[in-house]
C-alpha positions in Angstrom: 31.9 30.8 -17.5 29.6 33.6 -16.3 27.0 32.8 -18.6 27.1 29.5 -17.5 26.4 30.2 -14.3 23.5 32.2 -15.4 22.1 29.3 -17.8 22.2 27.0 -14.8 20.3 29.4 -12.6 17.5 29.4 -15.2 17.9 25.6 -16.3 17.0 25.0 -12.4 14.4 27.9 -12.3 12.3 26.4 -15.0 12.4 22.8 -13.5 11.0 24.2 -10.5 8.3 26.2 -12.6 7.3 23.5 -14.2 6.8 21.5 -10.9 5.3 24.6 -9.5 2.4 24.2 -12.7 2.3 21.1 -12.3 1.3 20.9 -8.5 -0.9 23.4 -8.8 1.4 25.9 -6.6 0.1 29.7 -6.4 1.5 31.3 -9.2 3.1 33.9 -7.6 6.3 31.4 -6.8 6.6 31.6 -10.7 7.0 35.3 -10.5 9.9 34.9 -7.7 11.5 32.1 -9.8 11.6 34.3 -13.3 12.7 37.9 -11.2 15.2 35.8 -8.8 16.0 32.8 -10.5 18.8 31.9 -8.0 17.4 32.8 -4.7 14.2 31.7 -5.8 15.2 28.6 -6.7 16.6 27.8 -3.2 14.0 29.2 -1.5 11.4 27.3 -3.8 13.9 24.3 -2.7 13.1 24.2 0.9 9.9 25.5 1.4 8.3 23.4 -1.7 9.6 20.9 -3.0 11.8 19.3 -0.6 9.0 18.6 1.5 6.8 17.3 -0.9 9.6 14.7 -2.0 9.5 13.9 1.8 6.0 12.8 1.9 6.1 10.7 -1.9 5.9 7.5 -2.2 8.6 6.6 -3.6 11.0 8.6 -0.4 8.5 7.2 2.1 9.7 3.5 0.4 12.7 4.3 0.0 12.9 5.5 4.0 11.3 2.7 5.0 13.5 0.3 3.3 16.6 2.0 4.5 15.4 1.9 7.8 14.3 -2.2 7.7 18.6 -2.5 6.1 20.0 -0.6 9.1 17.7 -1.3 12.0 15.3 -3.8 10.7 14.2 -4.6 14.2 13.1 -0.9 15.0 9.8 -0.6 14.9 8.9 -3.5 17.1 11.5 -2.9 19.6 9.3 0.8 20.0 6.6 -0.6 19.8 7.1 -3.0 22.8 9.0 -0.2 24.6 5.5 1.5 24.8 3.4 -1.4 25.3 5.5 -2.4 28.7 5.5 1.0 29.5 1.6 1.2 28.9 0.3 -2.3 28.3 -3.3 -0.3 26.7 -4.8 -1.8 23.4 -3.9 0.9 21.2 0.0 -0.2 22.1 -1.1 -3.9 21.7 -2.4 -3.6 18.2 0.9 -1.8 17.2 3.2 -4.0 18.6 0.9 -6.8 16.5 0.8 -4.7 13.8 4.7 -4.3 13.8 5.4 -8.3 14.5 3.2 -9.1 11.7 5.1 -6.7 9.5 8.4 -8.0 10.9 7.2 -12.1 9.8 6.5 -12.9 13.1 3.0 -13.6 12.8 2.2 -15.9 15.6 3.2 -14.0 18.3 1.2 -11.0 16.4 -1.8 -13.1 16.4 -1.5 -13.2 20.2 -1.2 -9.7 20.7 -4.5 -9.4 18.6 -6.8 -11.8 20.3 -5.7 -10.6 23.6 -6.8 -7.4 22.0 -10.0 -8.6 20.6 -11.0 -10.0 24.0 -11.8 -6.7 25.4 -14.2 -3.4 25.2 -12.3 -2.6 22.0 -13.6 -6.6 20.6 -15.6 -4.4 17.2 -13.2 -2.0 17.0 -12.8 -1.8 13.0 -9.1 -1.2 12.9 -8.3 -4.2 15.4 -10.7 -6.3 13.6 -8.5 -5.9 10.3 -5.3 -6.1 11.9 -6.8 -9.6 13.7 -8.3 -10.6 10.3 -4.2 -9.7 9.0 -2.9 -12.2 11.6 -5.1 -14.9 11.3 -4.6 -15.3 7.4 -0.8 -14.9 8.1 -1.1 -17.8 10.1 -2.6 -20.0 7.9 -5.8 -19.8 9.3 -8.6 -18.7 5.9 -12.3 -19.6 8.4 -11.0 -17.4 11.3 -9.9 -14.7 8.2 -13.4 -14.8 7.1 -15.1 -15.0 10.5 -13.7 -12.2 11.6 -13.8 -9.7 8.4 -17.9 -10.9 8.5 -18.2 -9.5 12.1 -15.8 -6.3 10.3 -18.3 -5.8 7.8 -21.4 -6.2 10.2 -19.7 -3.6 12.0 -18.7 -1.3 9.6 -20.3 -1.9 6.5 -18.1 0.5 4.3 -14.7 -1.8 5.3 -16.4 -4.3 2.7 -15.5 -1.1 -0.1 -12.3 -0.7 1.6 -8.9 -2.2 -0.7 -7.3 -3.8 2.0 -10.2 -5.8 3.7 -12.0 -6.4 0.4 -9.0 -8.2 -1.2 -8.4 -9.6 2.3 -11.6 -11.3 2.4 -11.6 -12.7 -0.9 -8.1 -14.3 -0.5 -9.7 -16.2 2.4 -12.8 -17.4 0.7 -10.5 -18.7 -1.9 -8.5 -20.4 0.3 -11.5 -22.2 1.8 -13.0 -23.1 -1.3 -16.2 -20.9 -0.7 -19.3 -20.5 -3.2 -19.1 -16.6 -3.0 -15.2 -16.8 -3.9 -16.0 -14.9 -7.9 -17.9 -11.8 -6.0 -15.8 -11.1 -3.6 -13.0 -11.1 -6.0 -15.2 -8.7 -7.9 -15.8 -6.5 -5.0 -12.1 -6.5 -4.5 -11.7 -5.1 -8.0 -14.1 -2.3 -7.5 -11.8 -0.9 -4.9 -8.8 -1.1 -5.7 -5.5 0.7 -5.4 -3.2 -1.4 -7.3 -2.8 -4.3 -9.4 -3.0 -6.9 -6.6 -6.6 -7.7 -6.7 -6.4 -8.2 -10.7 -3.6 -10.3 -10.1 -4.7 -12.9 -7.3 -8.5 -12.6 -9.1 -6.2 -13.7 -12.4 -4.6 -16.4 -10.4 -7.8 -18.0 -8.7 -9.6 -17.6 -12.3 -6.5 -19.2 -13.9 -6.6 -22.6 -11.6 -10.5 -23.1 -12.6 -11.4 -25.9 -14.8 -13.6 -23.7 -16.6 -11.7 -22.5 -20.4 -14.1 -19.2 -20.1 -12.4 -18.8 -16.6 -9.0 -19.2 -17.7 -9.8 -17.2 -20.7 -10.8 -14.1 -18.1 -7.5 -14.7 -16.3 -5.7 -13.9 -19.6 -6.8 -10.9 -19.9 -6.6 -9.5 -16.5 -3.0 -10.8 -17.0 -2.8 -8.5 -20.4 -4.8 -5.9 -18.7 -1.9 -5.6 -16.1 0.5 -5.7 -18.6 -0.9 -2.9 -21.1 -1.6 -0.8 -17.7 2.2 -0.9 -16.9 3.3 1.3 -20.2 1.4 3.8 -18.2 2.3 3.6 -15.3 5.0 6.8 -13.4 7.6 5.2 -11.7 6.4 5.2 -8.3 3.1 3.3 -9.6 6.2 0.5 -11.4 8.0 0.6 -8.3 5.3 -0.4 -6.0 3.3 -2.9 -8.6 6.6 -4.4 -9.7 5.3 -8.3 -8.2 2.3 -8.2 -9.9 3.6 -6.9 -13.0 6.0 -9.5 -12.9 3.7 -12.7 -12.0 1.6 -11.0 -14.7 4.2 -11.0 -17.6 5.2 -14.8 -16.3 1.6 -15.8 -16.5 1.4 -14.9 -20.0 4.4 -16.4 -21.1 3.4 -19.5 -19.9 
């Protein structure tokens, strides 16, 4: 039984070496896991790796979903705690940002324009957040309008995942010329599989065979990717993969 108990001190000792390599942690925390493989373990626990599962991904998700289950109307009762107490923009665009996050999107588009109205009219962060709400609402000119005057602005938002994608979404919407490049632009930035999806989906309802062709691919592309992928990276792309494999089997 005793030996045991030693094994499992040293199954959990390496486990937390091998994290401790693979994080790039200063090596002497392997030297305290190896001499004091119990101790060092726990202590390794706490002051490691328990905050660094905090601050993944996946636990930030997986917080966040617990807390939209339990309290789903949290974060927008705070935030309109704070904006009555202080009615100042800052408080504005997060009680917009947390109505549009929430599905209430007119009443966040409200909050915005009031917002926009202002001193603060360029700031970048309001003009996404506005550019968030209009397109939320329906409303693919005002989207575009207002990521334009974003871009004016703040040229490097047009690199940016969220606003590129954003913007492109909108031009197709409308119809516009420039719809292909923006998509492009969208791909050069980004983060996930979105852009490659919705660029898939707007090439796929083209008339053009060489355009549905493309869409294909970036369909497969997605696909192939997701062998790849770690878990959090599956977790998070899990729509697109989806619409993806659908797409293909169609």
């Amino acid at each position: 039984m005793r030996i045991f108990g030693i094994s499992l001190y040293v199954i959990i000792a390496l486990f937390f070496a091998v994290h401790a390599v693979r994080t790039q942690q200063n090596m002497y925390w392997l030297l305290i896991l190896f001499l004091f493989p119990g101790l060092g373990s726990v202590v390794y626990f706490f002051v490691i790796y328990l905050p660094a599962l905090r601050q993944s991904r996946g636990a930030m998700a997986a917080t966040k979903a617990i807390s939209q289950l339990v309290d789903p109307n949290r974060a927008v009762r705070e935030a309109r705690t704070d904006f009555d107490r202080a009615p100042t923009v800052a408080h504005r665009m997060r009680l917009g940002a947390a109505l549009l996050d929430a599905g209430n999107a007119s009443e966040a588009l409200e909050h915005y324009q009031a917002a926009a109205s202002g001193p603060f009219s360029s700031d970048p962060a309001l003009l996404q957040g506005l550019a968030r709400a209009q397109f939320a609402n329906g409303d693919a000119s005002a989207t575009r309008d207002t990521l334009e005057k974003l871009f004016a602005v703040h040229s490097l938002a047009r690199q940016q995942p969220e606003p590129a994608l954003l913007y492109a979404q909108a031009l197709a919407a409308i119809g516009a010329a420039n719809t292909r490049a923006a998509f492009e632009m969208a791909l050069t930035s980004a983060s996930d599989a979105g852009p490659r999806c919705l660029y898939a989906d707007w090439l796929a309802a083209q008339s053009d065979e060489a355009d549905r062709r493309r869409a294909r691919e970036l369909y497969a592309e997605i696909v192939h990717d997701a062998r790849h992928w770690p878990r959090h990276a599956r977790e998070h792309n899990s729509q697109w993969l989806q619409r993806a494999q659908a797409a293909l089997s169609r």
